[in-house]
C-alpha positions as CSV (number, residue, x, y, z in Angstrom):
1,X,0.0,0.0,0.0
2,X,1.2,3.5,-1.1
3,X,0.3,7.3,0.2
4,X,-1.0,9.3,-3.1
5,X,-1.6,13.2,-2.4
6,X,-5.1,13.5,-4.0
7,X,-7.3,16.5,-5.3
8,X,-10.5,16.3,-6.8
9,X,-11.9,18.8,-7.7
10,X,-10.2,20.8,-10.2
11,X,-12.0,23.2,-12.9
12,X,-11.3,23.9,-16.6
13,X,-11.6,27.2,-18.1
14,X,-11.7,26.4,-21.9
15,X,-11.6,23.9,-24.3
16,X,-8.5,23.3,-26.4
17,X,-9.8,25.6,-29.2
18,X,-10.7,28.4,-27.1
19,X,-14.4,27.7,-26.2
20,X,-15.4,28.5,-22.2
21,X,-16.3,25.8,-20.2
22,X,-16.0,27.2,-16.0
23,X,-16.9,30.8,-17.1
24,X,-15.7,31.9,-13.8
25,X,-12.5,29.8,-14.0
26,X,-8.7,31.2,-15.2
27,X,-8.5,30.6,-19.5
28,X,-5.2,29.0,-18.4
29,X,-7.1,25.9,-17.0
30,X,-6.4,24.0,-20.3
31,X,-6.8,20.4,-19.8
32,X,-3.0,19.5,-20.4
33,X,-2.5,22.7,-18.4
34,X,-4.1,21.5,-15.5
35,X,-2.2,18.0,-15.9
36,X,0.9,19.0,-15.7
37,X,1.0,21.7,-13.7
38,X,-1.1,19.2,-10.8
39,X,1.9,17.1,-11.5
40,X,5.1,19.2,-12.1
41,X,4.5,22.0,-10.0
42,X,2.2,21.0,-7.4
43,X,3.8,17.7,-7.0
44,X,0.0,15.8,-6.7
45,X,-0.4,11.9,-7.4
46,X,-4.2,11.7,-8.8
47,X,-7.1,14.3,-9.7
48,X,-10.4,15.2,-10.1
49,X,-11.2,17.1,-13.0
50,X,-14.6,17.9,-13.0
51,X,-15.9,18.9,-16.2
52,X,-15.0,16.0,-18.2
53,X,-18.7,15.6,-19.6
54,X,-17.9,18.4,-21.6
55,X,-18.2,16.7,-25.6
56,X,-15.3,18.5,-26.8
57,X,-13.2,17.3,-23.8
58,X,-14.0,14.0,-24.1
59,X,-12.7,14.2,-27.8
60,X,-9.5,15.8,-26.5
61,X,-8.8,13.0,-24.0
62,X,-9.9,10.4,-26.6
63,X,-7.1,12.1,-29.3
64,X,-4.5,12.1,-26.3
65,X,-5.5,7.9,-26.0
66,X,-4.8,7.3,-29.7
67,X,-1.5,9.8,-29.2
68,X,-0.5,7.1,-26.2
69,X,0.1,10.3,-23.3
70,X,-3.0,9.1,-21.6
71,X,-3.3,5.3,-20.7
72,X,-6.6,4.4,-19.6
73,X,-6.4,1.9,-16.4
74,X,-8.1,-1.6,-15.9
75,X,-9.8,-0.4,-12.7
76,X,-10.7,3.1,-13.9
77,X,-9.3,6.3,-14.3
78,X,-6.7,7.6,-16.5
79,X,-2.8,7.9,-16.3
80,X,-1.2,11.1,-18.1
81,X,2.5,10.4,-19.3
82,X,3.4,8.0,-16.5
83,X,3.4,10.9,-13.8
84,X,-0.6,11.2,-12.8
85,X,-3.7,10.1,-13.0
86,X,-7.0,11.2,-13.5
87,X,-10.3,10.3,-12.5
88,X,-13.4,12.1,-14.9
89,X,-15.3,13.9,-12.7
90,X,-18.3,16.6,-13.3
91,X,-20.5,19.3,-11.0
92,X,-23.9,19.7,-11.6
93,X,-26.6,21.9,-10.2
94,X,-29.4,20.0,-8.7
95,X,-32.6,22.3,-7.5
96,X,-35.4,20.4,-7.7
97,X,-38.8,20.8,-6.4
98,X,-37.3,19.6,-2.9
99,X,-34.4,21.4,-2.3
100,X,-35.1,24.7,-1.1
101,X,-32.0,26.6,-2.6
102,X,-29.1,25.0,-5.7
103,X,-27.4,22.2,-4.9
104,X,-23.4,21.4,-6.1
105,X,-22.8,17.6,-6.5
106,X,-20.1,15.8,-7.7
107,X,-20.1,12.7,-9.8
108,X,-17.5,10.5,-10.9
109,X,-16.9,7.5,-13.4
110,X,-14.0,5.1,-14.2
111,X,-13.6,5.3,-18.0
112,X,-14.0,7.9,-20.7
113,X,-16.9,5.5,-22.1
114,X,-18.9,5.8,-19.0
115,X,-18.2,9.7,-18.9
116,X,-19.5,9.6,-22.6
117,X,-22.9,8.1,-21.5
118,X,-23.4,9.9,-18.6
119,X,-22.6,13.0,-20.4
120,X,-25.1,11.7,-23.3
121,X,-27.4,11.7,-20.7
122,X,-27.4,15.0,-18.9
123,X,-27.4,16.6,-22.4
124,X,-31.2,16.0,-22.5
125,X,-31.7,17.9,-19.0
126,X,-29.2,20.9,-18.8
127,X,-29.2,23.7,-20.6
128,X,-25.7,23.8,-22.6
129,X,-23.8,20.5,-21.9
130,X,-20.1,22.4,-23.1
131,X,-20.0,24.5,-20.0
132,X,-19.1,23.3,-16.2
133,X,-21.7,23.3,-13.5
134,X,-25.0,23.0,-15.5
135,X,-28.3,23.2,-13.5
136,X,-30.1,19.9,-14.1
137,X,-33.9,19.5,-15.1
138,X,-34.0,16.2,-13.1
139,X,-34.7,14.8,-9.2
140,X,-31.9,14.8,-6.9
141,X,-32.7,11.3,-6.5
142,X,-33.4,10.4,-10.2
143,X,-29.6,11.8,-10.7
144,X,-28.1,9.7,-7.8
145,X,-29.8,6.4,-9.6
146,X,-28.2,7.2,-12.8
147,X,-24.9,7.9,-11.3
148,X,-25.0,4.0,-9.9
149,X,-26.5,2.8,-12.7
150,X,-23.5,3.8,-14.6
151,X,-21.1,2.6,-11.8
152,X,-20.1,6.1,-10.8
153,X,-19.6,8.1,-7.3
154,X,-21.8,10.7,-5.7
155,X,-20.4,13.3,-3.6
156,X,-22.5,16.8,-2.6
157,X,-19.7,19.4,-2.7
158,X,-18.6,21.9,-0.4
159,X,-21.6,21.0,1.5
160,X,-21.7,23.8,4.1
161,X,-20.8,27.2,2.2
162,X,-23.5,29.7,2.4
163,X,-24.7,29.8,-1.6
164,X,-25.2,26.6,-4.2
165,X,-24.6,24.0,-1.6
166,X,-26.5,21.1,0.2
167,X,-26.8,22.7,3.8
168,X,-26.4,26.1,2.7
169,X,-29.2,26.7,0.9
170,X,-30.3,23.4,-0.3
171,X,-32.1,21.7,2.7
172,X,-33.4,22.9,6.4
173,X,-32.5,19.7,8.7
174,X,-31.7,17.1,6.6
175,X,-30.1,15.3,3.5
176,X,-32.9,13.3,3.0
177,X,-35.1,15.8,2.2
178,X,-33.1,16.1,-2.0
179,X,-31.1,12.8,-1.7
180,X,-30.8,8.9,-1.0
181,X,-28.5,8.8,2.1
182,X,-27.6,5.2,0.8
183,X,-26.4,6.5,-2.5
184,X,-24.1,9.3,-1.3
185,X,-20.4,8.1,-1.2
186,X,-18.6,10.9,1.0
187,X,-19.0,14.5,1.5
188,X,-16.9,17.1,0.4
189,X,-16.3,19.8,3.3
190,X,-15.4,23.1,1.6
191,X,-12.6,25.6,2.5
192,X,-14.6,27.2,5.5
193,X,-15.1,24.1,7.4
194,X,-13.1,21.2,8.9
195,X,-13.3,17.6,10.6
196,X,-14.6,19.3,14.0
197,X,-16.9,21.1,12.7
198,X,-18.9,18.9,10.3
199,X,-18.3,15.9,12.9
200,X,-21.0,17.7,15.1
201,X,-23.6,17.0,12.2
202,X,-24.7,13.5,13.1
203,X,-26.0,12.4,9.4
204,X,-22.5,12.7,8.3
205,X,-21.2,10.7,10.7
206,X,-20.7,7.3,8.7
207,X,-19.3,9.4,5.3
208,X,-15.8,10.0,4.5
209,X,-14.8,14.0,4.1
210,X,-12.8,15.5,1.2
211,X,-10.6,18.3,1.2
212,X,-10.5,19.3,-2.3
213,X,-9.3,22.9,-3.6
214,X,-12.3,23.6,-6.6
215,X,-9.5,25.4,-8.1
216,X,-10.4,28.1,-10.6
217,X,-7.0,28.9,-10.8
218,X,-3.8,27.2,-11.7
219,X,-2.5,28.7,-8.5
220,X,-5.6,27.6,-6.4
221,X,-4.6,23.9,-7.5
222,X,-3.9,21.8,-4.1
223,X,-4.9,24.4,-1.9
224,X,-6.7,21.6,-0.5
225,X,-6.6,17.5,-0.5
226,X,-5.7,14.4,0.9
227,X,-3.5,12.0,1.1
228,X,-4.8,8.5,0.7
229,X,-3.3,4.6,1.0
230,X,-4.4,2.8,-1.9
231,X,-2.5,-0.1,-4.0
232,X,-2.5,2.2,-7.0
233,X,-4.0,5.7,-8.4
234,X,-7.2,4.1,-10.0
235,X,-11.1,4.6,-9.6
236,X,-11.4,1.1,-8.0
237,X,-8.9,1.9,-5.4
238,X,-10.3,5.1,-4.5
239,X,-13.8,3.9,-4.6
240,X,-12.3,1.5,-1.7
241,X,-10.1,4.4,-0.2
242,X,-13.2,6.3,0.4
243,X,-15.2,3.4,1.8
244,X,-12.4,2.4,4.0
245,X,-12.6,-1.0,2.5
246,X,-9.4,-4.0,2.5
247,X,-6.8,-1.5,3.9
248,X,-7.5,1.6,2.1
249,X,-8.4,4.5,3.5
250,X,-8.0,8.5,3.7
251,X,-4.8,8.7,5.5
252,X,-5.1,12.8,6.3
253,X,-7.2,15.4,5.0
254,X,-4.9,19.0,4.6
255,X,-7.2,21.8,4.3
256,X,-7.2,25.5,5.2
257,X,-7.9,26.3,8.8
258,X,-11.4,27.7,8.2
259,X,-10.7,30.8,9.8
260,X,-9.5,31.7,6.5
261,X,-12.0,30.4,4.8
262,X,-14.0,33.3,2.9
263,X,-17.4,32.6,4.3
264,X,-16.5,31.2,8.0
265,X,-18.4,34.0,10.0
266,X,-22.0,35.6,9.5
267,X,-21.4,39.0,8.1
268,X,-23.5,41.9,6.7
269,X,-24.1,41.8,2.9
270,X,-23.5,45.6,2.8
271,X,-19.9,46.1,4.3
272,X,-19.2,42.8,5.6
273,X,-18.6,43.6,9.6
274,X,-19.1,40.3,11.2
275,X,-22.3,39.9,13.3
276,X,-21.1,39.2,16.5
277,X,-24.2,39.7,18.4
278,X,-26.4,36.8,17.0
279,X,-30.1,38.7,18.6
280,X,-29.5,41.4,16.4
281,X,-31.1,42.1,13.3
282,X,-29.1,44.9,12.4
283,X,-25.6,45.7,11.1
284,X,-24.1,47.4,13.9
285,X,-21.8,49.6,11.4
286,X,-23.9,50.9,8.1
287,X,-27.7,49.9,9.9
288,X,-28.0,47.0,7.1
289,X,-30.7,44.3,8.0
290,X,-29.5,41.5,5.3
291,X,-26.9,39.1,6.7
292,X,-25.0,36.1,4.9
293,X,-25.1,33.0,7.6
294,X,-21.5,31.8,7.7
295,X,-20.7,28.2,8.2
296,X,-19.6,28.4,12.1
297,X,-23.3,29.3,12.8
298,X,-25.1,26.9,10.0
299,X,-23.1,24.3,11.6
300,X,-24.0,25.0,14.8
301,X,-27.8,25.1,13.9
302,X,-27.5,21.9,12.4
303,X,-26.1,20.3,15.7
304,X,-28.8,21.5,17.5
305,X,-31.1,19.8,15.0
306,X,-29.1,16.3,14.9
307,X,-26.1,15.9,17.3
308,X,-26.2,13.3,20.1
309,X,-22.2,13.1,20.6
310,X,-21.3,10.4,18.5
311,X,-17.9,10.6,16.7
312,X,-16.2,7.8,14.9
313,X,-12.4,7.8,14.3
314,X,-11.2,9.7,11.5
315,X,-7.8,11.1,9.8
316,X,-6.3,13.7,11.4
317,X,-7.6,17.5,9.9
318,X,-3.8,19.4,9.1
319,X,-4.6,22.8,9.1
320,X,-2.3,23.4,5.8
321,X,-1.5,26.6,4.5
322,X,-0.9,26.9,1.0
323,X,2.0,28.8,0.3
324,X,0.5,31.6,-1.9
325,X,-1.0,32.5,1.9
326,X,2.2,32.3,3.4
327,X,3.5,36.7,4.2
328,X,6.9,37.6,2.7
329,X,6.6,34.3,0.2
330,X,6.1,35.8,-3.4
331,X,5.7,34.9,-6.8
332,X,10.0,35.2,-7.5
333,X,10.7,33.7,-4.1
334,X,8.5,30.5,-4.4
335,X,9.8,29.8,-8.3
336,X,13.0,29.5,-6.5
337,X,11.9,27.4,-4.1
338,X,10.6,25.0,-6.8
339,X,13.5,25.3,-8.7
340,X,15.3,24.2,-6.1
341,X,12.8,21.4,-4.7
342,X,10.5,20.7,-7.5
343,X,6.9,20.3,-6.1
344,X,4.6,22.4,-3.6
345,X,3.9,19.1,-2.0
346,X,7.6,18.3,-1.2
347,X,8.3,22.3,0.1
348,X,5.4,21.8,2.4
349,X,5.8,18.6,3.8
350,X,9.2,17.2,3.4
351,X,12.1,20.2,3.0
352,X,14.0,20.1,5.8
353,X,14.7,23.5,8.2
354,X,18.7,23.5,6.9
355,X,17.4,23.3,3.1
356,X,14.3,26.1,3.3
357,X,16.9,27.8,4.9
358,X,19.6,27.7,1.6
359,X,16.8,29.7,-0.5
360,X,14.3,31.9,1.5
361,X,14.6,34.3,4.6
362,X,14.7,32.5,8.6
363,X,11.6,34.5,8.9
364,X,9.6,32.5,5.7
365,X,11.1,29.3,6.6
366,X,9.6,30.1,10.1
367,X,6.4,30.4,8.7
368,X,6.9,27.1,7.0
369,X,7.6,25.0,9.6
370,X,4.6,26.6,11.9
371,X,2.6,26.3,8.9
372,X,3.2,22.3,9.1
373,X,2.7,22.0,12.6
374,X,-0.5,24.2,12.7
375,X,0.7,27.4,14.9
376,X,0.0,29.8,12.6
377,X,-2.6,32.8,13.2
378,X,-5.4,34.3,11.0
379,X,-7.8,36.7,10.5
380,X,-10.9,35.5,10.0
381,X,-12.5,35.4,7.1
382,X,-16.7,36.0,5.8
383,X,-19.0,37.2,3.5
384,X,-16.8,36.4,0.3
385,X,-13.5,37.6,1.6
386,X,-10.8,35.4,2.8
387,X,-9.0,35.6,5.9
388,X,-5.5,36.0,6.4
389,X,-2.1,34.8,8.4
390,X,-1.2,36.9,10.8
C-alpha cells in the first residue's frame, strides 16, 4: 500500500480551441495545463477534473488515448505520461422541487466511455452541456440512480458554504429531504469548514470527508486534498479508499484552517462587519438588516437539530496553509523554491529546516515549519472575503 496526495476537484476554463467551459475559472485551466502543472508543480499523485462531460473534452482525452500520453487503467481512471492520473469527474446543479435553494454535487466515473454516456445523458436535461456546473432538469434522487447505474460516485460538494450547496441553501435539517442517504459516497467539506466542525452534524457521521481545492486557478490547484493509501492511483482503489474498504483509506485530510476560509463568519451583505451579536437584526456599522449566515453558525444550527455526541475515528484534519498564503513568500521567491525542490507538495511537507533555509529568509522558513505543525494565526474570514495569516 502507497500514500498518493489527491485532489478532486479541479475546474477547466476552456476547451483546447478556445471555447469557455468554468466561465468563472482562469483561461489557463487548459486540460494538459491543468495536468501538468497538478503534476510538475504541485507535486500531486491523482485528480479530479470535474468537467469532463464536456463533448469537446471528451474528444481531447480520446485524441491524447490514440496519441499514447494518456493510458486508460483496468480499474478506472486515466494515467497522463506516466506521472498522474485522473479520475473524470463533473459538478452539476441539482434544484429540484425539494431542495429549497441550488445544490453542487459531484459525480464520478472510471472510464471515458462511462463519462461519454453519462454525459449523453445529462445533455437532455441541462441547458448547454459544453459548460461546467450546468443546473439539471432532473430529481436529486433520479440523478443519484443514474450515477449508480453507470457505476459512478456521488459526492454533494462543499456541502456547508453559504450559496449553491447542500446545507447552505439546499435543505433545512436534513439530506434526505433532496437525496438517498444510501447512495451518497462521501462529502466534500469546503474551505470554511473542517473535521470538528462537520463531525458535530450526526447524518455525516458514517461518510468519509474530502478536502479538495475547486481550483479556478492554476494557483488555487492543491490548496486543499488528501493524502490516501491505496494499492495504486485508480477509480477502483479510490472507490475503496473512500469506503475504508481492504486496507484503504483517507490517511489525512490537509485543508485550510477555516478561519481563512472566505465565508466562515456571519457578516452583513453591505460592508461585511461580522455579526457578533447573534439577537440582532441589524448591522451594527452601516444599519443593514441582510446578513450572509457563515458556516460556524449553519453548523452550529444543524447540531442542534441532529447531534447526540457520536464521533467515529477519522484522519487527522492538518490545518495546511498553501504557500500563496504564506507573508513575505512571493511569486520570484517561491519559483525559487521549486527550482530548487521541484513540487509544492515536497516544500510543504518534506524540505528540511537547513534546506528552506539555503533559498528563503529564517523568517519564511519560520512560517513554514509553523505552517506544518499548525501554529500559525489568521484573521478570520466571511461574507466572500478570505482571511489571512497573521
Amino acid at each position: 500500500m502507497k500514500s498518493f496526495f489527491v485532489d478532486l476537484h479541479i475546474h477547466l476554463g476552456i476547451t483546447s480551441t478556445g471555447k469557455p467551459v468554468k466561465i468563472t475559472a482562469s483561461k489557463s485551466l487548459t486540460l494538459e495545463n491543468v495536468l501538468n502543472t497538478s503534476a510538475d508543480v504541485k507535486g500531486l499523485d491523482l485528480i479530479g477534473i470535474i468537467d469532463c462531460h464536456v463533448p469537446e473534452i471528451i474528444l481531447q482525452l480520446k485524441q491524447l488515448v490514440l496519441k499514447g500520453d494518456i493510458i486508460e487503467n483496468d480499474e478506472g481512471g486515466l494515467c497522463y505520461k506516466g506521472k498522474i492520473s485522473i479520475i473524470l469527474g463533473t459538478e452539476i446543479e441539482v434544484f429540484d422541487k425539494s431542495s429549497k435553494g441550488p445544490i453542487h454535487v459531484l459525480v464520478y466515473f472510471p472510464y471515458i466511455k462511462t463519462m461519454e454516456q453519462f454525459s449523453d445523458w445529462l445533455s437532455k436535461r441541462v441547458t448547454n452541456v459544453s459548460l461546467s456546473t450546468q443546473r439539471i432538469y432532473e430529481e436529486g434522487r433520479t440523478l443519484q440512480q443514474k450515477v449508480k447505474q453507470l457505476g459512478g460516485l456521488f459526492i454533494p460538494a462543499h456541502v456547508f458554504t453559504p450559496f449553491k450547496s447542500l446545507y447552505g441553501k439546499g435543505v433545512e435539517k436534513s439530506v434526505t429531504e433532496v437525496f438517498d442517504l444510501s447512495l451518497i459516497d462521501a462529502i466534500e467539506l469546503g474551505l470554511s469548514s473542517d473535521t470538528m466542525m462537520a463531525e458535530k452534524v450526526k447524518e455525516l457521521s458514517h461518510f468519509a470527508f474530502l478536502t479538495n481545492s475547486d481550483a479556478h486557478s492554476l494557483a488555487n490547484i492543491a490548496r486543499e486534498y488528501q493524502k490516501i493509501k491505496m494499492k495504486q492511483p485508480s477509480f477502483t482503489e479510490l472507490a475503496k479508499a473512500i469506503h475504508g474498504e481492504a486496507g484503504r483509506k483517507i490517511g489525512a485530510n490537509y485543508g485550510l484552517n477555516p478561519l481563512l476560509g472566505k465565508y466562515y463568519q456571519t457578516t452583513c451583505e453591505r460592508c461585511l462587519e461580522a455579526k457578533s451579536d447573534v439577537s440582532s437584526l441589524v448591522c451594527s456599522r452601516c444599519g443593514h438588516q441582510q446578513f450572509t449566515k457563515g458556516v460556524a453558525a449553519r453548523i452550529n444550527e444543524l447540531a442542534l437539530y441532529q447531534n447526540d455526541g457520536t464521533k467515529q475515528k477519522r484522519p487527522p484534519y492538518v490545518h495546511q496553509v498553501p504557500l500563496q498564503f504564506i507573508p513575505s513568500l512571493g511569486p520570484k521567491t517561491l519559483e525559487k523554491l521549486r527550482e530548487k525542490y521541484r513540487t509544492e507538495m515536497n516544500i510543504i511537507h518534506f524540505v528540511t529546516k537547513e534546506e528552506l533555509e539555503e533559498v528563503v529568509s529564517s523568517k519564511i522558513v519560520d512560517y513554514i515549519l509553523k505552517a506544518r505543525t499548525g501554529q500559525l494565526k489568521f484573521t478570520t474570514g466571511g461574507g466572500g472575503k478570505y482571511g489571512k495569516v497573521k
